[in-house]
C-alpha positions in Angstrom: -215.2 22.0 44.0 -214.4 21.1 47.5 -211.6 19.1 46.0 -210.0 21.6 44.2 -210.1 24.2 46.8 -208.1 21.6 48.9 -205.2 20.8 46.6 -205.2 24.6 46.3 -205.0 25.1 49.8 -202.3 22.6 49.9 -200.6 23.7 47.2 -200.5 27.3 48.9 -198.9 25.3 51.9 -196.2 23.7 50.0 -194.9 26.6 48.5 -195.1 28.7 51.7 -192.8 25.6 53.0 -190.7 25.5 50.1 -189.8 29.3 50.2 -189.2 28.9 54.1 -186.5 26.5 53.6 -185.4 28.2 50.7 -185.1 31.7 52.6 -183.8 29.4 55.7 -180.9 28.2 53.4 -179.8 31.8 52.2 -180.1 32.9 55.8 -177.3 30.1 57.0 -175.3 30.4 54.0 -174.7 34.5 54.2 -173.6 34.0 58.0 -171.1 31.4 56.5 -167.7 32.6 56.7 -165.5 30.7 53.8 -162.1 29.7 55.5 -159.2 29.0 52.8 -156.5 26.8 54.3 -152.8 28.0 53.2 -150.7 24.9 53.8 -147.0 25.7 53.2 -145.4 24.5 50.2 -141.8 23.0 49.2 -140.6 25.1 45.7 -137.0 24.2 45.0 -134.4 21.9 47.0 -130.9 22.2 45.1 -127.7 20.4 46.7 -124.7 22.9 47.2 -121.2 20.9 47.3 -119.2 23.0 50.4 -115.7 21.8 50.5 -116.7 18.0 51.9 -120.3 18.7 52.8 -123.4 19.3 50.8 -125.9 21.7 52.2 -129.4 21.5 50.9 -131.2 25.5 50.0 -134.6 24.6 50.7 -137.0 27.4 49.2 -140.4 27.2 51.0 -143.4 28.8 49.5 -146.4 29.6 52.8 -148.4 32.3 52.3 -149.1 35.7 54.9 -146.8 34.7 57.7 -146.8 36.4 61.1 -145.8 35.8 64.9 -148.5 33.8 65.3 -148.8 31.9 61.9 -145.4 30.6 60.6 -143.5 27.4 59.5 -142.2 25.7 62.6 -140.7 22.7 61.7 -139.1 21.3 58.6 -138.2 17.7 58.0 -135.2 16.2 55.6 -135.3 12.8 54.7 -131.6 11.8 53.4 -131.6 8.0 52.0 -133.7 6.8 55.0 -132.3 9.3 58.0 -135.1 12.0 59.0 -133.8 15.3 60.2 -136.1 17.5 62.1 -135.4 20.6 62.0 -137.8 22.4 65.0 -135.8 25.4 66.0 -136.9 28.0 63.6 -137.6 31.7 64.2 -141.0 33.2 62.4 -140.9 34.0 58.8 -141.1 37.8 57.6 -142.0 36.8 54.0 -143.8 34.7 51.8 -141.0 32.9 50.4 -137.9 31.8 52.5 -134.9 29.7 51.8 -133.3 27.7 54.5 -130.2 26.1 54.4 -129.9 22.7 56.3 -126.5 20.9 56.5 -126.8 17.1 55.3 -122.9 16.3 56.2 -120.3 14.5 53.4 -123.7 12.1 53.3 -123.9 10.7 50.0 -127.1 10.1 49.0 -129.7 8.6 46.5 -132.9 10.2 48.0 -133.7 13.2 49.0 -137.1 14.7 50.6 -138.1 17.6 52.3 -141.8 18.6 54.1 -142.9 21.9 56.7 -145.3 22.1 58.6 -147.2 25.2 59.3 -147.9 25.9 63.2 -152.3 26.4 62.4 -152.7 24.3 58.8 -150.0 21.5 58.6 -147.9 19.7 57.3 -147.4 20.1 53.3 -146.5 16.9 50.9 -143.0 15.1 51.0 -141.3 16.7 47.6 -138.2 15.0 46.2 -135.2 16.9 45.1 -135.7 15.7 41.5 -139.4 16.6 41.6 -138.8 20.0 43.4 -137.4 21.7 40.6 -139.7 20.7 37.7 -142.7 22.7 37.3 -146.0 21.3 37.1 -147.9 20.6 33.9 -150.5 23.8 34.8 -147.5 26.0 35.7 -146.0 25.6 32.1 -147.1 28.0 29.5 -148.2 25.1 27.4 -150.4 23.6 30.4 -151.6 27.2 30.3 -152.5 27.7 27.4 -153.8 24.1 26.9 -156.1 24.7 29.7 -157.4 28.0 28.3 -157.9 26.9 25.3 -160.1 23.9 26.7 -162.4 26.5 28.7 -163.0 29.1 25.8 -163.7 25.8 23.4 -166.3 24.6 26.3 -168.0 28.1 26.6 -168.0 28.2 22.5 -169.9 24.5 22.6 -172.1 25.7 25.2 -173.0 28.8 23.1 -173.6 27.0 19.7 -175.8 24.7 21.9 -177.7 27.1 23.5 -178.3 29.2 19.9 -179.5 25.8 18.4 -182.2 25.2 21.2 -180.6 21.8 22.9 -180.0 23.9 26.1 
């Protein structure tokens, strides 16, 4: 008997410590504050012929911009010369195009990046690669991706009405 009241007694203590960590947990989690980090993104770079010069329109993509929060410098990568472009004003919108002068260059390779002023620099996009749309942004990749999750859900159901989960 004196055995049993023990393990009891322990058990009582193990749960008391188990519920303290647990309610310790939800404590530090609900004073977490989520942060979501918009890094600026490169959506189209198309080459306009201008008598003997090209200029690039470079449509940039960087979300809730302000004084204080804005794309302050942009870099152009033509064959292997980097032009760094650091002289720009604030954005008032979400999507902007500037235009950047790349000379009677001819040219083989063409990147651009920005870089936001609080979350970065974004990823080098090509000229080629700029204008295709990714595989999720196509209404097949939709589609193919909805399809996958309504066909998961369905296996899960079937599963769960047949016991195995």
């Amino acid at each position: 008997m004196k055995g049993s009241s023990f393990m009891n007694e322990w058990m009582n203590m193990k749960n008391a410590s188990c519920l303290s960590i647990v309610i310790l947990f939800m404590i530090s989690v609900s004073s977490a504050t989520i942060v979501l980090a918009d890094v600026p993104d490169v959506q189209n770079i198309e080459a306009v012929k201008k008598d003997s010069n090209t200029d690039l329109e470079i449509e940039v993509r960087h979300g809730s911009p302000s004084n204080s929060h804005f794309i302050d410098v942009i870099e152009v990568e033509v064959n292997e010369r980097l032009d760094r472009i650091d002289n720009l004003d604030p954005q008032t919108s979400t999507i902007f195009t500037y235009t950047h002068d790349i000379g009677n260059t001819q040219y083989e390779s063409i990147r651009v990046r920005v870089h936001c002023n609080l979350h970065g620099w974004s990823s080098w996009v090509n000229i080629d690669a700029a204008a295709e749309p990714q595989f999720y942004e196509t209404p097949l990749g939709m589609a193919t991706i909805g399809g996958s999750v309504v066909l998961a859900i369905l296996i899960l159901f079937i599963l769960r009405r047949q016991g195995k989960l």
